[in-house]
C-alpha positions in Angstrom: -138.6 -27.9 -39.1 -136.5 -28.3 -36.0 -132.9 -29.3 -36.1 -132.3 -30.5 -32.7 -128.7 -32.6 -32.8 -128.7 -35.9 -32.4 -126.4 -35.7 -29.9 -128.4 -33.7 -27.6 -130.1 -35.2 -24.9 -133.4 -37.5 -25.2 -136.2 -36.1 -22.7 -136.6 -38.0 -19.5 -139.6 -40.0 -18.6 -140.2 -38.5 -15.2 -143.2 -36.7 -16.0 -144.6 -38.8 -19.1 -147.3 -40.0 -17.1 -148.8 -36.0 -17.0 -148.0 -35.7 -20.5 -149.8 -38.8 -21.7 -152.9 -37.5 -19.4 -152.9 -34.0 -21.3 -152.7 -35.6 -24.8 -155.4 -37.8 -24.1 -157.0 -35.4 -22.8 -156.8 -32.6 -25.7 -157.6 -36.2 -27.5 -154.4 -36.2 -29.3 -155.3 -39.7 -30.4 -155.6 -41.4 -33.8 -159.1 -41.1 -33.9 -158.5 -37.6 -32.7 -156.8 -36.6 -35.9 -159.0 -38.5 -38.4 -161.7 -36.2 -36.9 -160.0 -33.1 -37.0 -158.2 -33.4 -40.2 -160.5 -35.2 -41.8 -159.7 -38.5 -44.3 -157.9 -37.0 -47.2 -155.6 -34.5 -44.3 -154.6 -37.5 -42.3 -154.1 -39.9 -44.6 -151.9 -37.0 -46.5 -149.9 -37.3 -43.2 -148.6 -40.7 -43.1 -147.2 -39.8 -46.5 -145.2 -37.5 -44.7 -147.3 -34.7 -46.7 -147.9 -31.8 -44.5 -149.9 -29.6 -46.2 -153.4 -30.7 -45.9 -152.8 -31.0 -42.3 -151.4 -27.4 -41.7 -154.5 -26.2 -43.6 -156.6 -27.7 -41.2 -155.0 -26.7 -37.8 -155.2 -22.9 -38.1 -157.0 -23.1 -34.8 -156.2 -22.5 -31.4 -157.8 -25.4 -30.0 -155.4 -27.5 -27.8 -155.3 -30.4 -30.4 -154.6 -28.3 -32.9 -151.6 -27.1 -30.9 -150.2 -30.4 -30.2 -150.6 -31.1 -34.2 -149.0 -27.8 -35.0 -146.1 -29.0 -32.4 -145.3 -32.5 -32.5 -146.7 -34.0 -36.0 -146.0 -31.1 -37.9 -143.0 -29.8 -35.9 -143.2 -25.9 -36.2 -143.2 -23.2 -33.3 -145.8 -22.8 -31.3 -146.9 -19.4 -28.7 -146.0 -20.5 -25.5 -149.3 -19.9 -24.0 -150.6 -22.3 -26.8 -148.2 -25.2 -25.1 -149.3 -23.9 -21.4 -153.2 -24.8 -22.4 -152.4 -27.8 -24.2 -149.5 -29.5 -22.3 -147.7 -29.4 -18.9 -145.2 -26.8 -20.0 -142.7 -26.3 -17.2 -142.4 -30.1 -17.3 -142.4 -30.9 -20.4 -139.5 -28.0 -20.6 -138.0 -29.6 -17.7 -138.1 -33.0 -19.1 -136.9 -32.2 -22.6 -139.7 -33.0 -24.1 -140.0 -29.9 -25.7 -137.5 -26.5 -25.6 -137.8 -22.8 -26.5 -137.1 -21.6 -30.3 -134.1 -20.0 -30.7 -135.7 -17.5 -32.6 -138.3 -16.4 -30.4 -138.1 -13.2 -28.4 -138.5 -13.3 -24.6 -141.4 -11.2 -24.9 -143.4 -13.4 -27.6 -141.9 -16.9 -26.3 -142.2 -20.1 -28.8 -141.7 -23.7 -28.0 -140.9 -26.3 -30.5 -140.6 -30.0 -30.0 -137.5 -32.1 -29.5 -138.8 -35.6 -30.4 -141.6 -36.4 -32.8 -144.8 -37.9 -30.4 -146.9 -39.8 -32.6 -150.4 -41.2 -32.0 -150.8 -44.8 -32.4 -153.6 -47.2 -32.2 -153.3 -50.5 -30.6 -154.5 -53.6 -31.6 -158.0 -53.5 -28.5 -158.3 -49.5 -29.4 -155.4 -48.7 -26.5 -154.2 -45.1 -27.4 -150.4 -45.6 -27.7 -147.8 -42.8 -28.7 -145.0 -43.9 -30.6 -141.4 -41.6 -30.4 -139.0 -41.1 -32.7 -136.8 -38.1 -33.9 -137.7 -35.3 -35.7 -138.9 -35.8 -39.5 -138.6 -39.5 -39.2 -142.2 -40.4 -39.7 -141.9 -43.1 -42.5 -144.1 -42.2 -45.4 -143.8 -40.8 -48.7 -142.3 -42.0 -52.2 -138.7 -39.7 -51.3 -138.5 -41.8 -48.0 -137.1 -39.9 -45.0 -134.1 -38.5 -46.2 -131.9 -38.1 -43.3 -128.3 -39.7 -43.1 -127.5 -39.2 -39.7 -126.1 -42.6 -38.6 -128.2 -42.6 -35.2 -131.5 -41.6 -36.6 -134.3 -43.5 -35.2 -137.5 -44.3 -37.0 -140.9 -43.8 -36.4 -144.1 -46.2 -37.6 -143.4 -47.0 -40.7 -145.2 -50.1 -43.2 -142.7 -52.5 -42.1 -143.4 -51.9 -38.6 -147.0 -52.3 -38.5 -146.8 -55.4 -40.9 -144.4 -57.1 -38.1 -147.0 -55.9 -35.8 -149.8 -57.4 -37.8 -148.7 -60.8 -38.5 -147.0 -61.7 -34.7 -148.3 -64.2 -32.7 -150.7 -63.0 -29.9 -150.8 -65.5 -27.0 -149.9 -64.9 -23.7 -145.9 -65.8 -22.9 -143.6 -65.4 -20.2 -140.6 -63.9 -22.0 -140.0 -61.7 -25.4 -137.5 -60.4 -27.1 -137.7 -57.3 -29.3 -134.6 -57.6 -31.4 -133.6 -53.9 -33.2 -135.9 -52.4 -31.2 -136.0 -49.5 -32.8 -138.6 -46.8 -31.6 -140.0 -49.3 -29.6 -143.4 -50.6 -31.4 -143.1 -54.0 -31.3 -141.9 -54.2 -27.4 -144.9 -52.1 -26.8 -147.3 -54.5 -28.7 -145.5 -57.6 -26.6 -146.0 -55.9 -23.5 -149.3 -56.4 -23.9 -149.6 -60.3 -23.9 -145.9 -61.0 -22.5 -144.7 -60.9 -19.0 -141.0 -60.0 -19.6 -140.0 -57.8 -22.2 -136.7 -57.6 -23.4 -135.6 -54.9 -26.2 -132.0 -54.8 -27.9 -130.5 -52.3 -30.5 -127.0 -51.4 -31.5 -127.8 -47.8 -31.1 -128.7 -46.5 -27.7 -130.5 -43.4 -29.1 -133.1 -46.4 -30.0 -132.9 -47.9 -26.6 -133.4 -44.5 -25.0 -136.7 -43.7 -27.8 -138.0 -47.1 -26.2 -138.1 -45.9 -22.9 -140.0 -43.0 -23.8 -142.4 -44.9 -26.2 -143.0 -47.1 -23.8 -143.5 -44.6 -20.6 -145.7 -42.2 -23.0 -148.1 -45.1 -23.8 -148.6 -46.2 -20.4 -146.9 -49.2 -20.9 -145.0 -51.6 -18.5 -141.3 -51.0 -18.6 -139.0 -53.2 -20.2 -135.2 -54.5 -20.6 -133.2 -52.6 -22.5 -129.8 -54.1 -24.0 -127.5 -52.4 -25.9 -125.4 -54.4 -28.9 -125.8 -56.5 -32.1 -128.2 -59.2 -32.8 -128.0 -61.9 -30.1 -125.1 -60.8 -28.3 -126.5 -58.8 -25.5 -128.8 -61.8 -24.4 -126.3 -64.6 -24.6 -127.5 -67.8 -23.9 -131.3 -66.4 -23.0 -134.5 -68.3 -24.7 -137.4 -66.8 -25.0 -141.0 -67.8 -25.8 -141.2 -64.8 -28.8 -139.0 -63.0 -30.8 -140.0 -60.4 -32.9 -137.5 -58.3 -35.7 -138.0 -55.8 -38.3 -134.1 -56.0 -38.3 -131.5 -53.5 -40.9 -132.3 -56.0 -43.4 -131.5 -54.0 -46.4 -128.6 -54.9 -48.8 -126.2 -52.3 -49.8 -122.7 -51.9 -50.7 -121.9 -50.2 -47.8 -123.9 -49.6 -43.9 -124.4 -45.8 -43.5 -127.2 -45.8 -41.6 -127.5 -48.1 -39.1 -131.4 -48.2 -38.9 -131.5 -49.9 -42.4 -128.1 -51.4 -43.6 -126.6 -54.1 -41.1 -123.4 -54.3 -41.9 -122.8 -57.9 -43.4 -122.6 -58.6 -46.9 -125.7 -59.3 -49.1 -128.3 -60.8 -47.1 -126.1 -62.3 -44.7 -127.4 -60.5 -41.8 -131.0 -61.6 -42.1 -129.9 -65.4 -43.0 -127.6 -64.9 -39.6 -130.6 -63.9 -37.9 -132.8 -66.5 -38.5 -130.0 -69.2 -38.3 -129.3 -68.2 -34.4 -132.9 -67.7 -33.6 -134.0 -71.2 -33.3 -131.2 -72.2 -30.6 -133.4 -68.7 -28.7 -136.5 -70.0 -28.9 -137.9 -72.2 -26.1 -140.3 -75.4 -27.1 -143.2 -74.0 -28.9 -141.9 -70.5 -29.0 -142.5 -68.5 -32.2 -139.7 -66.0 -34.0 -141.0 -63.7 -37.0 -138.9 -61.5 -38.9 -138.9 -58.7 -41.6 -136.2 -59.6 -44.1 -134.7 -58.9 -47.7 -133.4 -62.0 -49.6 -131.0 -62.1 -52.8 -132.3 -63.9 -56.0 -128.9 -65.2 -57.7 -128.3 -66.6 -61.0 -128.6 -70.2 -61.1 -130.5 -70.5 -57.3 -134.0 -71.3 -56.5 -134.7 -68.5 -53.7 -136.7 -71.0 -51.7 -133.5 -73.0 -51.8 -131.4 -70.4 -50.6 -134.1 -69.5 -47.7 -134.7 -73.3 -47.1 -131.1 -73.6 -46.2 -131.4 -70.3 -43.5 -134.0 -72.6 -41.6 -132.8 -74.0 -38.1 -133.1 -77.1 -37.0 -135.7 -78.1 -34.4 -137.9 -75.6 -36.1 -141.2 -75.6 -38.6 -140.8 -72.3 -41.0 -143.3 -70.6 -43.1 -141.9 -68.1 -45.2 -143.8 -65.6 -47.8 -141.9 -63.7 -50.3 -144.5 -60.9 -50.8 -142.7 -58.5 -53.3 -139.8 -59.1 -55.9 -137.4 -56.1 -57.1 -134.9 -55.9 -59.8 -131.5 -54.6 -58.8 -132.1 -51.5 -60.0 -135.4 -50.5 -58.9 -134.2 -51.7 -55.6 -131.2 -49.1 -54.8 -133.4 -46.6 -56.4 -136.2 -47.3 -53.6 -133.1 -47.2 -51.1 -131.3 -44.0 -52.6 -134.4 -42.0 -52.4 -134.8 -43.3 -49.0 -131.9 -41.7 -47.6 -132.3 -38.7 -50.2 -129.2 -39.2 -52.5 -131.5 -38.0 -55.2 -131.7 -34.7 -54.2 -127.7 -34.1 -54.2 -125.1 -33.7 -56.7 -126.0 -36.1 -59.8 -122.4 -37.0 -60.5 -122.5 -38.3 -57.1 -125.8 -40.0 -57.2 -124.3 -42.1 -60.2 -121.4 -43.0 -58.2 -123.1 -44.4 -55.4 -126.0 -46.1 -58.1 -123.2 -47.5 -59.9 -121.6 -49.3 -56.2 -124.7 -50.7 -55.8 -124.9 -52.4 -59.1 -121.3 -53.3 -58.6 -122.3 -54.9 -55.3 -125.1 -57.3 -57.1 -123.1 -58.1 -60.0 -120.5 -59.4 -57.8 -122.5 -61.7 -56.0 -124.4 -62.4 -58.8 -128.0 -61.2 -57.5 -130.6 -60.4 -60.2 -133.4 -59.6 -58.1 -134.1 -59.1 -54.3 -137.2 -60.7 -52.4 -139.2 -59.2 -49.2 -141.2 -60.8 -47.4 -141.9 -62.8 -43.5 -140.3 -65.4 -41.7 -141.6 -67.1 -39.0 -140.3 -70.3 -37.6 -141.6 -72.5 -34.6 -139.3 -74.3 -32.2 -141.4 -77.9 -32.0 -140.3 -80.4 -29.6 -141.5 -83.0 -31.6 -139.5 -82.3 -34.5 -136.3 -81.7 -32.4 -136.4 -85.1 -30.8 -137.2 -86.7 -34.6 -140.5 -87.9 -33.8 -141.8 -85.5 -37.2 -140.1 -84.2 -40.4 -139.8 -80.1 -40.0 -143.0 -78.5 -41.6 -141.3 -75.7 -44.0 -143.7 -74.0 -46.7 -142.0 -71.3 -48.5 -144.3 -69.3 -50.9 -145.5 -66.5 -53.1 -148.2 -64.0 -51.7 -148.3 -61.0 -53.5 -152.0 -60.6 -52.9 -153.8 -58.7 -50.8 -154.2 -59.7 -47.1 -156.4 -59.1 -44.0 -154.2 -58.0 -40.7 -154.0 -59.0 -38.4 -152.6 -62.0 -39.7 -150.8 -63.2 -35.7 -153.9 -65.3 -35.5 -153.3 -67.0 -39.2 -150.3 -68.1 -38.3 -150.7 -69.9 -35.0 -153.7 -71.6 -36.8 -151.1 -72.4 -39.7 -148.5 -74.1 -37.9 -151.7 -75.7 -35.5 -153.1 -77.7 -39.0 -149.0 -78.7 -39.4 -149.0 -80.8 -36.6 -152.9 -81.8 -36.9 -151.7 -83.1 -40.6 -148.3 -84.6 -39.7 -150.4 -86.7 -37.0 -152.9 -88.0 -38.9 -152.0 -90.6 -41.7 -154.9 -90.9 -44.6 -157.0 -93.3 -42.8 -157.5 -91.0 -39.7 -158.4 -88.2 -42.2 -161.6 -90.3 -43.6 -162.1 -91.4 -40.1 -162.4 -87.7 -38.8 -165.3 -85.2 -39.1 -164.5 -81.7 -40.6 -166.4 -78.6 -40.8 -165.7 -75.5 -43.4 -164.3 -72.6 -42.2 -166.8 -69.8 -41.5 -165.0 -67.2 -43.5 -164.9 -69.4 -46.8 -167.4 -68.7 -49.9 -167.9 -70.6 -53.0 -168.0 -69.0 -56.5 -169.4 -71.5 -59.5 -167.4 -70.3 -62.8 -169.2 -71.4 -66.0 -170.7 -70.1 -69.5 -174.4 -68.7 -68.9 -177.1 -70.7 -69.4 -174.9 -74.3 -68.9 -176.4 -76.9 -67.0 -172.8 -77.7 -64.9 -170.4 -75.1 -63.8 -166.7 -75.4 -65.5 -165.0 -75.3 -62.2 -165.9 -74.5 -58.8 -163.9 -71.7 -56.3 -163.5 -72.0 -52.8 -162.4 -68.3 -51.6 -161.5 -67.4 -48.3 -162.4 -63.6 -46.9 -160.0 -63.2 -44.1 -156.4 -63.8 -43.1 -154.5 -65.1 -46.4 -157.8 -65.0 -48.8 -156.9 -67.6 -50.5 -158.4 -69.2 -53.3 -158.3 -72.7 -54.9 -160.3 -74.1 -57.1 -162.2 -77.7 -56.4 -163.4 -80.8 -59.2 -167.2 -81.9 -58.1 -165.9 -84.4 -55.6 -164.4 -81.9 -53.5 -167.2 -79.1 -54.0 -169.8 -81.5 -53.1 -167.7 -82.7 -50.2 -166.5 -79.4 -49.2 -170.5 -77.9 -49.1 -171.7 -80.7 -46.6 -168.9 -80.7 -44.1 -170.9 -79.4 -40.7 -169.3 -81.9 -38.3 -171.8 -84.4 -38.6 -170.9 -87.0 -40.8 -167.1 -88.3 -41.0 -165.2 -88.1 -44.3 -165.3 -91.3 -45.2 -169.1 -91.6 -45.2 -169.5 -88.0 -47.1 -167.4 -89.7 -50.1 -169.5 -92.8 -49.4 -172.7 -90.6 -50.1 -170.8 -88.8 -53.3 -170.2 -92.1 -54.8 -173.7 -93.3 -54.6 -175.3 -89.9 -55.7 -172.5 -89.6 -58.8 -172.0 -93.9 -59.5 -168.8 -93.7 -58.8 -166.9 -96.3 -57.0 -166.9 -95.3 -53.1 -163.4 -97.5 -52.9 -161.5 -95.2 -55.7 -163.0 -92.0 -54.1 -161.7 -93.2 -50.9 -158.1 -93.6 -52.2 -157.6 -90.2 -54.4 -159.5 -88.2 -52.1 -157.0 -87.9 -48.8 -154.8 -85.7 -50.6 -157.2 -83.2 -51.3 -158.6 -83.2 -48.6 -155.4 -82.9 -47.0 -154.6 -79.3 -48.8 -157.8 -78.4 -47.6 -156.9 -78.5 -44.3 -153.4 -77.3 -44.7 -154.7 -74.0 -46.4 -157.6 -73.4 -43.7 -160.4 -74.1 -45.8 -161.8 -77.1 -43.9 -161.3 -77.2 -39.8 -161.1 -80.4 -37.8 -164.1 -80.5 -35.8 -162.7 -81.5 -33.1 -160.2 -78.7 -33.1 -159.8 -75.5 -32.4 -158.4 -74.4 -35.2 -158.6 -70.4 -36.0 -157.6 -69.0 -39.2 
């Protein structure tokens, strides 16, 4: 494994456009390594598990080369390099550099900067860059505690990915930018990107990612949070911020700084005066659960004003399987023991003091809505538990989400019956019951995309729910229930609205009249 400092130089991007032409060509793409290594091999490799793949890259084959030098990170002959890569450039460039332990007659090269293949969301073959060894994957987490390390595709950073709004904007803003995936994803649908970290080594790993992928270039600010874009809106802001909480910020990729979870509620607190009318902002972030506080209280209280929020806590940890997860990460582990206690025994210290007994993950996104800034609506906020399986992308399930908010909020219960709906495409019904029984117990509606969610329906609403096609309004469906069931039309008219309304809300039924994906 190469040890290149980090305070050596990043390569430049002069010649990443010849670089980019020979990976693609040696087809040093994602679908490129499923091929070569095969299912078990790669998917070894985004646990950070090398084995497998060194097993099956004993070839000489260009592609094999560029595993051998940039996933895997070991020497390579310098003729190997010359048929797989522009070598003087890429030498010249810094993109790569000789081993120090090679001989001048038996030249090696090793790489500087991890290159990694990435897919994009329209099968675009992106490369993301990063340092060395900072692939994120594997249950001992990366390891390194160098205070400018910057990361590569991790979890988290293809779950912000997956769950951003897609629509075409004018301005974004990739706050903690990081290596550079999620400016690369907005370059796609935004006209202006604009990228910020506190460390420049991330603005600099940008620049390449961006330049390697054949991307447009972007602004690059250098500072913390919002203050290198002072008094800028923007139509999209995306973060996968240092949310973590610790007793102390040693590495500024994953601890922020600010006490407890101060830096995400900061965050989220400043973003809504960034956004401009309509504009979306959707973070990463870690949350506190303290003794004697509902956490959707405390994360209710983070929401601007001016804005809708929907917020999903997908994963709860106790304190102490939470520094464990973050000790590994930066491999405290592996070291003295007396010292690993010390530093297990701050972090306890840290939540005892501020009273935390748990600590939540999840997403936050808020919309900036015009009508709720000038008072015209009450702010939509839904803050929930989703600890089930989902299908990404999600970016899609969200714009529909906050869509059936104001579709809801504008129509009272009379203008529900009066409306025609139609069930969502992706939405299935499951009858639970005893065998052989005449009536089912209950009846499921189940969703297979986006949230999959499930709720379960009396025989009013499954009967109503199976008939909705757009052609009949949903006054005269309940009309038609009430004469086939002898019940009176005028109650089923009155208890029905609210059901009907949760419907909506959770995208099971879709206003015909709207175009409503989700």
């Amino acid at each position: 494994m190469s040890t290149t400092s980090l305070t050596a130089a990043l390569p430049a991007p002069a010649h990443a456009a010849r670089l980019r032409e020979a990976l693609l060509a040696a087809d040093f793409t994602a679908d490129g390594l499923l091929e070569l290594l095969g299912a078990p091999a790669y998917a070894a490799l985004a646990r950070s598990e090398t084995v497998p793949a060194l097993r099956a890259t004993r070839g000489d084959s260009p592609l094999e080369t560029l595993v051998r030098l940039f996933l895997l990170q070991g020497a390579v002959p310098a003729e190997r390099a010359a048929a797989a890569l522009p070598l003087e450039e890429a030498l010249a460039d810094g993109w790569i550099e000789e081993s120090e332990e090679s001989e001048q007659s038996d030249r090696e090269i090793r790489a500087t900067v991890d290159v990694r293949p990435y897919g994009g969301p329209e099968g675009q073959d992106w490369f993301i860059v990063s340092d060395l060894g900072c692939a994120v994957g594997g249950a001992g987490g990366i390891g390194k505690k160098d205070e400018g390390v910057v990361l590569g595709v991790g979890g988290a950073s293809t779950t912000l990915a997956g769950i951003t709004v897609r629509t075409p904007v004018a301005s974004a803003l990739d706050l903690g930018t990081g290596s550079g995936i999620q400016a690369l994803h907005a370059a796609q649908h935004a006209t202006l990107v604009t990228a910020t970290d506190l460390n420049p080594r991330a603005l600099g790993f940008t620049r390449l990612t961006l330049a390697l992928s054949g991307a447009r270039e972007a602004e690059l600010l250098q500072g913390s949070l919002f203050e290198p874009v002072d008094g800028d809106t923007y139509d999209l802001i995306v973060s996968n911020p240092p949310f973590v909480i610790s007793p102390g910020a040693r590495l500024t990729y994953r601890d922020g700084g600010m006490g407890g979870d101060d830096l995400c509620r900061t965050l989220v607190q400043e973003a809504g005066e960034r956004l401009n009318d309509g504009g979306y902002a959707q973070f990463l972030a870690n949350w506190q659960h303290v003794e004697g506080e509902e956490w959707q209280d405390r994360l209710r209280s983070w929401v601007p004003r001016g804005c809708d929020a929907w917020i999903v806590q997908r994963e709860v940890q106790d304190i102490t399987q939470y520094a464990e997860l973050w000790l590994r990460d930066s491999g405290d582990h592996r070291e003295d023991p007396r010292r690993y206690a010390e530093r297990y025994e701050a972090w306890l210290d840290e939540f005892e003091a501020r009273g935390t007994k748990a600590v939540g993950f999840g997403w936050i996104t808020l919309r900036r809505n015009p009508a709720v800034v000038s008072g015209a609506f009450e702010p939509s906020i839904l803050i929930e538990e989703w600890p089930h399986p989902v299908e990404h992308p999600l970016g899609d399930t969200v714009r529909a989400h906050f869509e059936r908010q104001d579709y809801l909020r504008a129509h009272d219960d009379a203008a529900l019956l009066a409306e025609h709906f139609v069930l969502a495409p992706e939405v299935m019904q499951e009858q639970v019951g005893l065998p052989g029984a005449e009536d089912p117990e209950h009846v499921v509606l189940r969703q297979n995309r986006g949230m999959r969610r499930a709720t379960k329906v009396d025989h009013v609403g499954a009967g109503f729910a199976g008939v909705c096609d757009g052609s009949l309004s949903a006054g005269r469906i309940l009309d038609a229930i009430g004469q086939l069931t002898g019940e009176d039309p005028v109650l089923l008219r009155d208890r029905t609205p609210q059901a009907i309304r949760l419907l909506v809300e959770e995208g099971f039924l879709l206003p015909a009249g709207e175009i409503l994906e989700g």
